[in-house]
C-alpha positions in Angstrom: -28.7 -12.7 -6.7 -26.3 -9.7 -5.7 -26.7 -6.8 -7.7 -25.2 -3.1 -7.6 -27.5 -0.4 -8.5 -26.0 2.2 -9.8 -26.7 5.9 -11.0 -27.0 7.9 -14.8 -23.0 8.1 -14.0 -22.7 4.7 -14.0 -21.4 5.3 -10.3 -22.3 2.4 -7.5 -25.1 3.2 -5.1 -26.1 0.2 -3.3 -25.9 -3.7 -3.1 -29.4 -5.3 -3.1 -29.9 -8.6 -3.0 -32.6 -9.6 -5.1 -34.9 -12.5 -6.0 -35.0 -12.0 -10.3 -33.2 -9.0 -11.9 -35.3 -6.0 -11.9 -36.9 -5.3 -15.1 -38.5 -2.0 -17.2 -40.5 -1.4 -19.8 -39.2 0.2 -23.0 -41.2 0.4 -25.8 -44.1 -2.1 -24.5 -41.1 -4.7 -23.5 -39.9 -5.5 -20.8 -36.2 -5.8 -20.5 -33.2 -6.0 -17.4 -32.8 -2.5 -16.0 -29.2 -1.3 -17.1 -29.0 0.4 -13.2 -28.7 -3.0 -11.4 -25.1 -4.7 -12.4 -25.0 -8.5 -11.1 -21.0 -8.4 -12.2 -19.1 -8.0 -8.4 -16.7 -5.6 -8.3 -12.8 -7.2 -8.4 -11.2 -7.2 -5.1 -8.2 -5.0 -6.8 -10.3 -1.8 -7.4 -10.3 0.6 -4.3 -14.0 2.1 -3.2 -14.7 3.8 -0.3 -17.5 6.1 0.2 -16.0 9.2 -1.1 -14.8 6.9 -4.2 -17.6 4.5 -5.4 -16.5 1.9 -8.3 -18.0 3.1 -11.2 -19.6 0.7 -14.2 -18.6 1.4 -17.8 -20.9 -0.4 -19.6 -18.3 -3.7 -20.0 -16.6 -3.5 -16.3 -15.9 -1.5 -13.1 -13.3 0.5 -12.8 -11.9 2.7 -10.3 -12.5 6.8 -9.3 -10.2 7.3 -7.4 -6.9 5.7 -5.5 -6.2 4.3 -2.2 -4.8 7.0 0.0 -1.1 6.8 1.5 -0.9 5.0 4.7 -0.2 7.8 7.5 2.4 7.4 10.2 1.0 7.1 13.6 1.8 9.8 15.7 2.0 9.0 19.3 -1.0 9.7 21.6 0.0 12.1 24.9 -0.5 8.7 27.0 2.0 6.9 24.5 4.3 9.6 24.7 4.1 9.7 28.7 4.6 5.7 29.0 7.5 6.1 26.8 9.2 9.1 29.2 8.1 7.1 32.6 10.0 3.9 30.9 13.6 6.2 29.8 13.3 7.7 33.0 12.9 4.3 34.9 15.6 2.8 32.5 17.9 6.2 33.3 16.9 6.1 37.3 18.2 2.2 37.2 21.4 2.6 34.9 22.4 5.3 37.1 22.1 4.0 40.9 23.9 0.6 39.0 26.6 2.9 38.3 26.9 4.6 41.6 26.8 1.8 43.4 29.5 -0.3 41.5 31.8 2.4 41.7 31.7 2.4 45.8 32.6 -0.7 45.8 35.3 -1.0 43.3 38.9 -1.9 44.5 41.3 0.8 43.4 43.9 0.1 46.2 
């Protein structure tokens, strides 16, 4: 059995897998702890590390939201491969140039 233990917040620790859900004593009986939750988490609720899911006693829920994908800003080395390649592409569209208009027949 998979089962989440979670903290007095209700907030996920850890994932144990487990033989038998763990038990406690209350009152001379024993009965299921209320840390360890065998319910997965759905697949549609973000958690990360700085944003555990979080158990309300019924379900999990989210704390907090997934963050905005980032553009990715060229590396140096990107940026150099891309100026070697215009300046290639430059170097080449030029010398076509001056050599086609050598040979071009004005008269």
């Amino acid at each position: 059995m998979l089962a989440y233990k979670i903290n007095d917040d209700g907030l996920a620790l850890e994932l144990y897998v487990l033989d038998n859900h763990p038990q406690i004593e209350v009152d001379g009986d024993l009965i299921d702890d209320p840390n360890y939750i065998s319910e997965p988490i759905p697949n549609n609720i973000f958690v990360s590390d700085e944003y555990p899911a979080k158990w309300t006693g019924e379900e999990w829920v989210a704390t907090g939201v997934p963050p905005e994908p980032q553009p990715h800003e060229p590396t140096v080395e990107e940026r150099l491969e891309q100026t070697e390649e215009l300046l290639q592409a430059v170097t080449m569209a030029f010398t076509e140039y001056v050599f086609t208009q050598g040979t071009s027949d004005d008269s």
